[in-house]
N, C-alpha and C positions, 0 to 999 in steps of 0.2 A: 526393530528400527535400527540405524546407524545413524550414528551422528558425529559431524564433520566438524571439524574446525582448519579453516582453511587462510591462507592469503595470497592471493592473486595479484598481478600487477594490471593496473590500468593504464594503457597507453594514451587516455584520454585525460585522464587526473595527473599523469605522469607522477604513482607513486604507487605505493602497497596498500592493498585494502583487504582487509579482514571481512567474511561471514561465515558465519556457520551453517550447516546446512543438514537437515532433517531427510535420510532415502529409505522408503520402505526395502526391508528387510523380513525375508521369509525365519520365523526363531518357533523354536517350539521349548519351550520353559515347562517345567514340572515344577517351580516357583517362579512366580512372578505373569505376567503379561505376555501370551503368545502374538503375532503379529505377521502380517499378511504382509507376501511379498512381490513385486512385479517385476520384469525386466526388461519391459517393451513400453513406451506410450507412456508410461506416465503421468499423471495431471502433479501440475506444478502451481503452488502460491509463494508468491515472491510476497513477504510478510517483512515491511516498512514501519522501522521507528521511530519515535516522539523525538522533540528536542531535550537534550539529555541526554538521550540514548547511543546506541549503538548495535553491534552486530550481536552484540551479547544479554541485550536485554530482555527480549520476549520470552528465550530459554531460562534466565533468571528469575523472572518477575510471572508467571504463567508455568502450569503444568503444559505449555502446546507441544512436546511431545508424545507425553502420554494423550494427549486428545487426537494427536492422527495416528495412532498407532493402529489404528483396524483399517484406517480411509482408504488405506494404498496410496497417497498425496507427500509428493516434494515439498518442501518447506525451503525455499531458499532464502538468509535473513541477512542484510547486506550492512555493513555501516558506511553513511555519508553525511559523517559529523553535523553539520551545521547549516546545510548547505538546501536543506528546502526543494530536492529536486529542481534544481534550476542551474543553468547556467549561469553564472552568478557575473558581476562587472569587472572581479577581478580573475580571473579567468580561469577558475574551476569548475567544468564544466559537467557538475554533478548529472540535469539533463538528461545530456546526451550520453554520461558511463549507465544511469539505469534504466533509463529508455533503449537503448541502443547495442552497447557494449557488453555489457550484464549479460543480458538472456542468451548472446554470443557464446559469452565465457563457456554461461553453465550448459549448455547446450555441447559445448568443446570436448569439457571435465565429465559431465556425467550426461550419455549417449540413450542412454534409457530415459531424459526428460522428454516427452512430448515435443511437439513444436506443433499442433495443431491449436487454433484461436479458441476452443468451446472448450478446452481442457488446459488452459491457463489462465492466470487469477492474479489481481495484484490487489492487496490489504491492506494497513496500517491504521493507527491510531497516532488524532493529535495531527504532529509534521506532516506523517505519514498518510495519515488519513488523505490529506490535503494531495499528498504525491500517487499517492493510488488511484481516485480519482482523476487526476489530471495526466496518467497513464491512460485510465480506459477512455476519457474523451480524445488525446489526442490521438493513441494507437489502439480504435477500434477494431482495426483488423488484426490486432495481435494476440487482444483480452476476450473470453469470455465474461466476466466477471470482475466485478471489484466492489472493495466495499470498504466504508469509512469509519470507522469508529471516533467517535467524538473529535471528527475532525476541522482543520480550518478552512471550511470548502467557502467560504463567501468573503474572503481577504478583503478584496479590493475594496470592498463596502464599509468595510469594519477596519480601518487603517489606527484604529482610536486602540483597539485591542491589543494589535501588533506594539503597540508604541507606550502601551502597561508592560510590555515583555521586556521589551529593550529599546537602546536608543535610536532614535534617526538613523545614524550612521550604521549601524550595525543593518538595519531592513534596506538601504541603499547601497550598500552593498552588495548586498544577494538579489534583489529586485531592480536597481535604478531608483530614477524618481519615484518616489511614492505615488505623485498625484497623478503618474502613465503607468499604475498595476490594471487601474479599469480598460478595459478595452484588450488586453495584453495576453501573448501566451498565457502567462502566471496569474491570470485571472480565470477561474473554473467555472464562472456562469457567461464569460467569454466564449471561451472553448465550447460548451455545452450549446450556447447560441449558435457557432458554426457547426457544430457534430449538425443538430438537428436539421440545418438547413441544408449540411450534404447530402441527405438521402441514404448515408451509409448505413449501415446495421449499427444498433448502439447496443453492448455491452449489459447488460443483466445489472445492475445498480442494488447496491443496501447501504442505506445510512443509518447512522444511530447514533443516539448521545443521551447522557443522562438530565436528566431533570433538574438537578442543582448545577449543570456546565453550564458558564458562560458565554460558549462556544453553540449551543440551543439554537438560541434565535437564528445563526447565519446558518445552521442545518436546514431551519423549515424553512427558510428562503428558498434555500437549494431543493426541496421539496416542491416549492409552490412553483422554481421554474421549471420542475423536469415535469410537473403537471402541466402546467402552460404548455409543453412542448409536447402534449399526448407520449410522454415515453414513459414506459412500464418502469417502474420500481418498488424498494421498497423502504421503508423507513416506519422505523421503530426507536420509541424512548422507555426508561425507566427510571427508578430511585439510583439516583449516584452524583458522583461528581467527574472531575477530570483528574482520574486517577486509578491505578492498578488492580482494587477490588472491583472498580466497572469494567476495566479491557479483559481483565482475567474470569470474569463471567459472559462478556460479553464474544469474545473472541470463538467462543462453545457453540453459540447462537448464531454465527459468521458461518461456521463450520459445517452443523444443520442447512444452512442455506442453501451452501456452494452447489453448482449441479455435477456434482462428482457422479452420478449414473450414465453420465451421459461418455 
């Protein structure tokens, strides 16, 4: 494997953004971990982190190098501080750099990523989770796959939650009024009600959350509507909390998933 540490300009953040980035690499080791390499096609996971985080934590906090080192799988891991995937009121328009600009970039920089919908993937845990899904709802033709790990996929609902994190001012900020997130792009059982009623092709779905997360409940919400919407998925819990011994097992279980044969 190689791996990158890079910083890029976004002309949409108008500033410098840091990720690192995970390319398989052909290595044959007489110590250590051999690893499989491609030059074509590629399948890419664009792997999104928690608040806290950054472009440097999954590689921190997780062996997920050493977990795709056989897969032949991109890892691209972006940091977007604070910013909740969203366009936010003051005009950073996080959004549209990882929806949009992002997969531009890496597509630019590294020519051997894929650009086919069934062999790209978007992840995260926590913020991320919440931004991963809210990539495969609203750019289905882009995602095969996405999947949440304990993430904040039922906001709108749970405004009580948001507001144990931080203050008012801080979630109007990056959202607007609070009491216009229901209904709203930035609402994922929103989105998830338009996906289903376009008729489009919807994305391969995996949630999961631990058993002691407080974050649970608005998972199996999001459970009960993608059942309500006859759309395939999958959702799993176990022993844990919301925190780095559940994402660092859980993320292995992600990975198992993915339809990387395809």
């Amino acid at each position: 494997m190689a791996f990158l540490q890079a910083n890029i300009y976004s002309n949409v953040l108008e500033m410098e953004v840091s990720m690192n980035v995970i390319l398989p690499q052909k290595t044959e080791k007489k110590i250590g971990s051999a690893t499989k390499g491609n030059s074509t096609d590629v399948p890419v996971m664009y792997l999104l982190h928690g608040m806290g985080g950054n472009h440097s934590v999954w590689e921190r906090r997780t062996s997920i190098e050493r977990y795709v080192s056989d897969l032949g799988l991109a890892v691209i891991m972006p940091s977007t501080d604070l910013g909740w995937y969203t366009d936010t009121t003051y005009e950073m328009n996080y959004w549209t750099f990882i929806s949009e600009e992002l997969p531009a970039i890496c597509q630019e920089l590294f020519p051997q990523i894929t650009t086919k919908r069934e062999k790209t993937f978007a992840v995260g845990l926590s913020m991320g989770g919440y931004g991963a899904l809210k990539l495969g709802l609203t750019k289905p033709e882009n995602f095969g796959a996405v999947a949440s790990l304990s993430g904040a996929v039922n906001l709108a609902d749970r405004i009580e939650d948001l507001l144990a994190v931080k203050g008012r001012k801080f979630w109007e900020g990056i959202f607007g009024p609070l009491e216009k997130v229901q209904g709203s792009i930035n609402d994922p059982m929103f989105l998830l009600d338009q996906l289903a009623a376009s008729g489009k092709k919807v994305p391969n779905i995996f949630l999961c959350c631990g058993e002691e997360d407080l974050l649970l409940h608005g998972n199996k919400k999001m459970a009960e509507a993608l059942t309500a919407h006859n759309i395939e998925y999958t959702f799993e819990t176990g022993p844990g909390n919301h925190d780095w011994i559940f994402w660092d097992a859980w993320i292995q279980r992600v990975l198992e998933w993915l339809p990387l044969g395809k």
